[in-house]
N, C-alpha and C positions, 0 to 999 in steps of 0.2 A: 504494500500500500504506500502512496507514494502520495504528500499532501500539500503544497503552498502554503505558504505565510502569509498571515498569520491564522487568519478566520479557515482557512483550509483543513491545520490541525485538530481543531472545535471540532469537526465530522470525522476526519481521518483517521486520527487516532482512537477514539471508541471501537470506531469499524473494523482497526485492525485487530484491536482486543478483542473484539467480539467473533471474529470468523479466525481467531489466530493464526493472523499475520504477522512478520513486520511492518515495520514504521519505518520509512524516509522521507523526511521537511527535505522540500526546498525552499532556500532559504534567501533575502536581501543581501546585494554585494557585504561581506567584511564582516559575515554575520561565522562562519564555519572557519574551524582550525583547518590546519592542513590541506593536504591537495586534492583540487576539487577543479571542475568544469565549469566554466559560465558563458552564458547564452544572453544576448540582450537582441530587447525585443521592442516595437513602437507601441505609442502611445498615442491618444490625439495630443498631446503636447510636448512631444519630446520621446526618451525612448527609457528604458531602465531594462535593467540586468536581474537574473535569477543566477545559485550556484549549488551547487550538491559537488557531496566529496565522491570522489575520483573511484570509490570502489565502494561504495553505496547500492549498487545492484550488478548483479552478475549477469554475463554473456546468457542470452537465452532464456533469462528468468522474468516470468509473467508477472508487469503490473498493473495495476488501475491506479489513474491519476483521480484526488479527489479535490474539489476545492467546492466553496460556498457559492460563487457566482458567477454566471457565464452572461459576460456582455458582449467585447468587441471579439474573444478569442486568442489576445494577444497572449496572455500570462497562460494559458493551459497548452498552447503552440510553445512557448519556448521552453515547456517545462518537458515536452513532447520529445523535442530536438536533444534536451540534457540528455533522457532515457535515452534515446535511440543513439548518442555517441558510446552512451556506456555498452550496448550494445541488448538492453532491454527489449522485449517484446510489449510491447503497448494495448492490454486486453480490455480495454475500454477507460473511458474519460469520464466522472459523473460528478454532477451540480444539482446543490440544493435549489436552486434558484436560477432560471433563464431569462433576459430579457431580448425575447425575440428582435422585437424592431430594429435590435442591434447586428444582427445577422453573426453570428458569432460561430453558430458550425460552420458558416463556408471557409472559416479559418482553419477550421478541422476537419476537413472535409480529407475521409479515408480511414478515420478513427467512429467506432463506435461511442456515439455521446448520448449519456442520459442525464436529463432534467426532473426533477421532482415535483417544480414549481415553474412556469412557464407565466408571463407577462407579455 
């Protein structure tokens, strides 16, 4: 299980206690020790960076990315890209919260995304 910062957690980690997974945050530049990946990604106002440590998931091993809201698509895409250089396999994307109008799966378009709450 694989969660964004920070509200990502809040779902992520229960989820992972509950179906007994691990747990991997990704995390705000400057936030993790050691060696680790980062991905920057746009914004409508600029751009910002995610970063996971360097051996955080293993070659071939299935996660789902979790996080709270899905607007534009940008922060669940680069969180997408982290996994996939570690060399993860990406078994779906799920949000509490979707706000359609924002078109945010054609950002993910080729990953399976699931919404709970849809806007």
């Amino acid at each position: 299980m694989v969660a964004v910062e920070a509200r990502g957690y809040m779902l992520g980690a229960p989820l992972a206690y509950r179906i007994g997974a691990g747990f991997v945050p990704v995390r705000k530049p400057g936030k993790l020790p050691g060696a680790k990946y980062r991905e920057e990604y746009a914004l409508e106002y600029g751009t910002n960076s995610l970063e996971i440590h360097d051996d955080a998931v293993g070659h071939g091993q299935r996660v789902l990315i979790v996080d709270d809201l899905l607007a534009t698509g940008g922060t669940a895409a680069a969180t997408a890209r982290l996994l996939e250089k570690l060399g993860a396999e990406i078994v779906g994307i799920a949000f509490l919260i979707e706000l359609a109008a924002l078109n945010g799966r054609q950002a993910l378009a080729g990953y399976e995304v699931t919404a709970f709450i849809s806007y």
